[in-house]
C-alpha positions in Angstrom: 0.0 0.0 0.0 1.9 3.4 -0.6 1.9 6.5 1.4 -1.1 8.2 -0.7 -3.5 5.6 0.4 -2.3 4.5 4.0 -3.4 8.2 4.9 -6.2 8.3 2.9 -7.4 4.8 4.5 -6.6 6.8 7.6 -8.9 9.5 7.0 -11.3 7.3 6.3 -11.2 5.4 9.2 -11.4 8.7 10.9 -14.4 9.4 9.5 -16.0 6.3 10.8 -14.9 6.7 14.3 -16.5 10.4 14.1 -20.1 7.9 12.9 -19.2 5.7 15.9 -19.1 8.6 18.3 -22.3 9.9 17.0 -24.1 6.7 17.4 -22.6 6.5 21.0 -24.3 9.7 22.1 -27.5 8.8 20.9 -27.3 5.5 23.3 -26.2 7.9 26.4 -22.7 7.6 26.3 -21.3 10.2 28.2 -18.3 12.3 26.3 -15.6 11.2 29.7 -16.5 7.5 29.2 -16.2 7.0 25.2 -12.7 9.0 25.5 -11.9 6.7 28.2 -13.4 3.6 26.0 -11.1 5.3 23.3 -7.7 5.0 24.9 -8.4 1.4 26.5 -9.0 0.4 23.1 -5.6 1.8 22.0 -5.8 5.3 21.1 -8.7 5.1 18.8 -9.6 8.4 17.4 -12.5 10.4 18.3 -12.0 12.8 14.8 -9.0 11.9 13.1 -6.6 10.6 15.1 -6.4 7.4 13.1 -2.8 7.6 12.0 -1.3 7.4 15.9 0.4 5.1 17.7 -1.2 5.5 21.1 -1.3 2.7 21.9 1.9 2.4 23.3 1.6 5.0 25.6 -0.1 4.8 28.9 -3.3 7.1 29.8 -3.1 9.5 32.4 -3.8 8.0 36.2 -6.8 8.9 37.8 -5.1 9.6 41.2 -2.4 10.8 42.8 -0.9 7.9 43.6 0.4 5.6 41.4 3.5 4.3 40.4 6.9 7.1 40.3 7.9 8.7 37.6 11.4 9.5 37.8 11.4 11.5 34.3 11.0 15.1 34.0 9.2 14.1 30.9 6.9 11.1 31.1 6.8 9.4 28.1 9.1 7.7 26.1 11.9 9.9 24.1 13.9 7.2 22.6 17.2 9.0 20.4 15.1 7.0 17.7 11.9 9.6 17.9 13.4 13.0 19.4 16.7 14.9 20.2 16.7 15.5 23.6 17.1 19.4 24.1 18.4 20.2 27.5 18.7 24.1 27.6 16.6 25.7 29.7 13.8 23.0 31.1 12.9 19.7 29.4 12.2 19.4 26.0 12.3 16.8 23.1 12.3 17.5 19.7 10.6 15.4 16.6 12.7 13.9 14.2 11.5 14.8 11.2 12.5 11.4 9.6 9.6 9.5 11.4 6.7 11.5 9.6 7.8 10.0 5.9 5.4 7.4 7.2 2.6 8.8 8.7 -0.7 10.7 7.7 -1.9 13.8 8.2 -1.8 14.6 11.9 1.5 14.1 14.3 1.1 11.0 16.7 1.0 11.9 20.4 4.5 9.7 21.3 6.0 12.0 18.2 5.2 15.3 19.7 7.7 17.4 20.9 7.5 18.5 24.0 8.4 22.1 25.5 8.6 23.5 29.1 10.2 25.1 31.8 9.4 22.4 34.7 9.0 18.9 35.2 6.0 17.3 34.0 3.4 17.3 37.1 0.9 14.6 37.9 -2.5 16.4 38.3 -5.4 14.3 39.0 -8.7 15.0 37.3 -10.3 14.4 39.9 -9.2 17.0 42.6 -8.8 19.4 38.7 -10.9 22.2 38.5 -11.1 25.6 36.5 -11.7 29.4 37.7 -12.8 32.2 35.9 -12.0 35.5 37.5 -10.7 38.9 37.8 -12.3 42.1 36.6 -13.4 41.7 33.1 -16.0 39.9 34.2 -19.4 40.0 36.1 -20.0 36.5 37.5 -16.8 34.4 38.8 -16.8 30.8 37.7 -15.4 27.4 38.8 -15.7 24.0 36.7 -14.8 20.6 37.6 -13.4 18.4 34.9 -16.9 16.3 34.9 -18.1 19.8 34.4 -15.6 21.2 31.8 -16.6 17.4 29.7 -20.3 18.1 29.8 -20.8 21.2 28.3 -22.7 21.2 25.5 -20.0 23.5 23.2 -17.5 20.7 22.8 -15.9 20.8 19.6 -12.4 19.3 17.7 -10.2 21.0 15.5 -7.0 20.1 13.3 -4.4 22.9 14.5 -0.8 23.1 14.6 0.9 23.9 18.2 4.5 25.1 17.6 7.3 26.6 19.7 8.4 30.4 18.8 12.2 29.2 19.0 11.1 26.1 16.3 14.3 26.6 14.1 16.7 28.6 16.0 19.3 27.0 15.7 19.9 28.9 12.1 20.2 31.8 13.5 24.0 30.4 14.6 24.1 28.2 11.7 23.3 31.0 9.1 23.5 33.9 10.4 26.5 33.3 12.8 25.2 35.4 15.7 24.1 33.2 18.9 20.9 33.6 20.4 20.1 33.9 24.3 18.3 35.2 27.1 19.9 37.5 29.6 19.8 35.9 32.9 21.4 38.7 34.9 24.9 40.4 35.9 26.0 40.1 32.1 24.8 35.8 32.3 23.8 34.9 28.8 21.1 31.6 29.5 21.7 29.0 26.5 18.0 28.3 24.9 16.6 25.3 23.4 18.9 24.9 19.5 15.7 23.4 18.4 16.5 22.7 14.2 12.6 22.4 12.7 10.9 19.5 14.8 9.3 21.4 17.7 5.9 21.7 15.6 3.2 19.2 15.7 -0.4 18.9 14.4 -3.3 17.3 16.1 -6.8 17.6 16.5 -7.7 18.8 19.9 -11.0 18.7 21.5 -12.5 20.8 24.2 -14.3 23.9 25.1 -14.1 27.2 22.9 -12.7 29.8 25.4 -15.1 32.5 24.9 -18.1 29.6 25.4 -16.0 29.8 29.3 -15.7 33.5 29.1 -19.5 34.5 28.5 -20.5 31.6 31.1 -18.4 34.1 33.6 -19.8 37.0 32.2 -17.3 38.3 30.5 -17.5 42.2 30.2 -17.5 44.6 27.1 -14.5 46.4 28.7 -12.6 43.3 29.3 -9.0 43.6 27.4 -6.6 40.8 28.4 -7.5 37.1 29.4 -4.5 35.1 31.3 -4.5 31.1 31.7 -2.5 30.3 34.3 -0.7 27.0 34.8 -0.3 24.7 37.7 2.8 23.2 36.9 6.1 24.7 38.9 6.9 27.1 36.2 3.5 28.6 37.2 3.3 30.1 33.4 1.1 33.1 32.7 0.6 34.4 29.3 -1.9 37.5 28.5 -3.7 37.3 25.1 -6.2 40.0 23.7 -10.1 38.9 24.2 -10.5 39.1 20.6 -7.9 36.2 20.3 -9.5 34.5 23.2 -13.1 34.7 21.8 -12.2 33.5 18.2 -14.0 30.0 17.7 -10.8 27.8 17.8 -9.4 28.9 20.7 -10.0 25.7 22.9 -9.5 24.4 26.7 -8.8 21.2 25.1 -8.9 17.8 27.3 -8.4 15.3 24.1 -5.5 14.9 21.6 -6.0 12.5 18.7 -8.9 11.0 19.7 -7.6 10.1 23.7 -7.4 12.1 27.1 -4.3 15.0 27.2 -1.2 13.2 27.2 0.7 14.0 30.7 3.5 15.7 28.8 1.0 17.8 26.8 -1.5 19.0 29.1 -3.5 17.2 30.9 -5.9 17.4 32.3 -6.5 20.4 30.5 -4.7 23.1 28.4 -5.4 26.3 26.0 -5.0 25.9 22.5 -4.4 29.4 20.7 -4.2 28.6 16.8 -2.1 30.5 14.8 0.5 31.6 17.8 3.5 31.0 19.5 3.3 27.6 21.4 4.3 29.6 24.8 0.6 31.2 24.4 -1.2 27.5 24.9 -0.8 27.3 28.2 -0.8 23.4 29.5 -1.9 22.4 32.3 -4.8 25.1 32.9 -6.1 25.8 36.3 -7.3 29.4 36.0 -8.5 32.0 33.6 -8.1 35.4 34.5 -10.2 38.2 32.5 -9.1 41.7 33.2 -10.3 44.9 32.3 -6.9 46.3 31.7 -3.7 45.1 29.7 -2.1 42.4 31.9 1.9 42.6 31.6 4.4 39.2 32.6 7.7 38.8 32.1 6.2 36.6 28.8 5.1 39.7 27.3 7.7 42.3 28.2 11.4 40.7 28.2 11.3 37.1 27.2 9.0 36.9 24.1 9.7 40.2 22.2 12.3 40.7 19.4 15.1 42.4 20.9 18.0 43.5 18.1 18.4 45.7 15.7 16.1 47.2 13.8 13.0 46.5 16.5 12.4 48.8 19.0 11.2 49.0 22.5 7.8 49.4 23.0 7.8 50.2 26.7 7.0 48.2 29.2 7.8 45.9 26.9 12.1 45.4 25.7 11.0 45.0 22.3 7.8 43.9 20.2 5.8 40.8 21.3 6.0 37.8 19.6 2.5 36.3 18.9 1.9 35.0 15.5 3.7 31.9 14.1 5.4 32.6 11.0 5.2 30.3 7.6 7.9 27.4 7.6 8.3 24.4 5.9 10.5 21.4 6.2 11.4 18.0 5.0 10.6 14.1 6.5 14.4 13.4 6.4 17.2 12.9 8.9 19.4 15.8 9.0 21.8 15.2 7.6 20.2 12.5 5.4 21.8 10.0 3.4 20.0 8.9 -0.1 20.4 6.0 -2.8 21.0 7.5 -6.5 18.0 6.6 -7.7 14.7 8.0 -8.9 12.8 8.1 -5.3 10.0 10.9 -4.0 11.0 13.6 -1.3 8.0 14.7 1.1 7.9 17.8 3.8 5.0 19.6 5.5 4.5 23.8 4.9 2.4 25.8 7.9 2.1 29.2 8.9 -0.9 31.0 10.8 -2.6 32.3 7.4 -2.1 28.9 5.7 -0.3 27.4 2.7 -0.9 28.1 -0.9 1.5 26.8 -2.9 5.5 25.6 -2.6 8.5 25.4 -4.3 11.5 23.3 -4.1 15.2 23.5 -5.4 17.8 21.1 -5.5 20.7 23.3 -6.7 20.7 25.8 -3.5 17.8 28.5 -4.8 19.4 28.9 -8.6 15.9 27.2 -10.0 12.6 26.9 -8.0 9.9 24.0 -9.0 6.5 23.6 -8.2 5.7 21.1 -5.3 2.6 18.5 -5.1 0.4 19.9 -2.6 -0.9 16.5 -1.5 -4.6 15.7 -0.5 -5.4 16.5 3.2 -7.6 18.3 5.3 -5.0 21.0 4.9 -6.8 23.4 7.5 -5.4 27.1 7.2 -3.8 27.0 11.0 -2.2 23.5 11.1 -0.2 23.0 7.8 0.0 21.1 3.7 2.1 17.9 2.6 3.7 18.5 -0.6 5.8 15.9 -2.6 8.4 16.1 -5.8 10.0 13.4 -7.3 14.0 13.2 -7.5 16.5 11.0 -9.1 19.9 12.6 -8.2 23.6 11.6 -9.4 26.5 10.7 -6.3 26.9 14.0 -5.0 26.1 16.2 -2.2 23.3 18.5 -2.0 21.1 21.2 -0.4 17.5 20.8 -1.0 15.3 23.7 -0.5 11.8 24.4 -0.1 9.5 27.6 0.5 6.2 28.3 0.9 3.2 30.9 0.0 0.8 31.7 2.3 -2.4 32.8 1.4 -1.8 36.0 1.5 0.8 35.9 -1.5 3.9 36.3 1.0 6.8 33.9 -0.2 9.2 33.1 2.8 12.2 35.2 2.7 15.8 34.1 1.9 17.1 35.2 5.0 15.7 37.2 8.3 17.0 39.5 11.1 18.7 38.2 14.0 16.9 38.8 17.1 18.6 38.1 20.6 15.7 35.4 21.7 15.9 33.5 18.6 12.2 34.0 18.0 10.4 33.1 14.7 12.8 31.8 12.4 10.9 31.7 8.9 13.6 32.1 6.0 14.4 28.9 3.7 16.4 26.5 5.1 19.1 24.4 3.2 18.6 20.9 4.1 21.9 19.1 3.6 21.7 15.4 1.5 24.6 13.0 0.6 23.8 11.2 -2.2 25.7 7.8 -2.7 
């Protein structure tokens, strides 16, 4: 069977899981017990989470005891799946290799994983959610139960990436090192993730601004904070506008199963279309406030600092929000190819989606037309492209760019900011050929 139709037999079978879930309802089958069903069954998906291999990872416990995790990070990150990136908390990132052979969405034991703290152990049933602060008019506290049975529960296919995906160019291209300042002229090393800290799944949860108008949430209301109850206690403001769009989620389900420990659980924001620092994981409370909320996210650690940005006081520099458009290839880095006629695969994103890419083999002197292959290619996750190859012995740089929707080609190269935030030009992957 080749790639084409494993994934589209995948869809498929997502589809019919979606007809399975519908019939469950009907028969009384409450929401928490048919994800549960789901994972004991190995990771089935709920809406497209057919391509995972979830079965191999163990669901969350249902109580704070249990057997000890000595990991920071829970599940397994064998050299095989990730690179383990130690800089500045505990993070793993994809190898790119291992998605030649998968479908459209990223399976949850291939997900990178990014934070500042080890991953806690919160129990859903002690979990619950408040809605507070200023902005709005009737404070509000859910249970998880509670979160599950509300009737606005919805999935969508989004991309979660983190704003340093790539930085690792920045010394490789540019030659200028990236850090954060820790103090008395300390620069703090950050994560040299290359391109695999991006990932696509469909989550399922709660729309945000479904919570929000539950609390009351007032016209003059400006900032909304989640707040996160893992040691790194994160706090990141977004605007309410971003918070009331329709796929901004408190998502409980990834692919079909319960939040993975590592990503979440038992409940986390999802903000499309922005940095991965802005979905908060491990959600515990919501403030709404009726002024601009400022954090050390907001004002020194993610904002360009360098030249040509300026300070936009109290903030060091401009805030980073938006992803940028990237694109990269399902091959080891460096890879090694057979000279022989053989097809090349990668995956384009960027918050106002993919309309088209290009790809060169002799380092950006000619640009070809990639196959945009079939998908549900939604506009804030990302497009699999394709383009057949039969190179001589040699060594090579293949490239590839994308267009977003907006007609904005990725750029050759970019400005160096001191963070490392956002890298988006093309990226010359290198191949040996023999």
């Amino acid at each position: 069977m080749s790639y084409e139709e494993r994934d589209q037999a995948s869809y498929y079978q997502a589809r019919a899981d979606e007809e399975i879930w519908q019939k469950a309802r009907k028969f009384g089958v409450s929401r928490r017990r048919f994800l549960e069903l789901a994972g004991l069954v190995g990771g089935s998906a709920l809406f497209g989470a057919a391509c995972t291999d979830d079965k191999k990872e163990a669901a969350p416990t249902t109580s704070s005891s249990g057997p000890k995790i000595e990991s920071n990070i829970v599940k397994d990150i064998p050299p095989s799946k990730f690179n383990y990136v130690e800089a500045l908390g505990f993070n793993a990132e994809m190898r790119w290799e291992n998605m030649a052979t998968r479908g459209y969405l990223t399976p949850n034991d291939l997900f990178f994983v990014r934070q500042s703290a080890a991953t806690p152990r919160i129990s859903q049933n002690n979990w619950k959610l408040t809605v507070s602060g200023s902005g709005v008019t009737t404070p509000l506290e859910l249970t998880y139960d509670q979160l599950l049975a509300l009737p606005e529960v919805t999935s969508v296919i989004r991309s979660v990436e983190c704003s340093g995906n790539g930085r690792i160019f920045f010394d490789e291209v540019l030659g200028e090192l990236t850090y954060q300042d820790g103090g008395n002229g300390n620069k703090v090393s950050l994560p040299q993730w290359r391109l695999g800290a991006v990932g696509v799944a469909e989550w399922t949860g709660v729309p945000l601004g479904a919570i929000l108008e539950r609390a009351g949430v007032k016209p003059s209301a400006k900032d909304v904070v989640p707040g996160g109850l893992d040691e790194s206690r994160l706090r990141r403001p977004m605007s309410i506008a971003k918070a009331m769009e329709d796929d901004t989620l408190l998502a409980f389900a990834m692919n079909g199963s319960p939040l993975p420990l590592d990503h979440g659980f038992p409940v986390r924001a999802l903000v499309p279309g922005w940095i991965g620092n802005q979905s908060v994981k491990w959600v515990g409370s919501i403030e709404v406030a009726e002024e601009p909320v400022f954090v050390p996210q907001n004002t020194s650690i993610y904002v360009y600092i360098g030249p040509g940005y300026q300070p936009e006081p109290p903030r060091m520099g401009p805030v980073v929000e938006k992803q940028v458009t990237k694109t990269a290839l399902e091959l080891e880095w460096p890879a090694k190819l057979a000279p022989k006629a053989q097809t090349i695969r990668g995956r384009a994103w960027g918050p106002e989606g993919v309309s088209k890419v290009e790809y060169s083999v002799d380092e950006g002197k000619t640009w070809k037309p990639a196959q945009v292959l079939p998908g549900p290619n939604e506009p804030r996750a990302w497009v699999r492209y394709s383009f057949d190859w039969e190179p001589a012995a040699g060594e090579y740089k293949i490239m590839a760019r994308a267009t977003d929707s907006k007609g904005q080609v990725m750029p050759d190269k970019i400005p160096w900011n001191q963070h490392g935030m956002n890298y988006g030009a093309v990226v010359a992957h290198p191949v040996t050929v023999a």
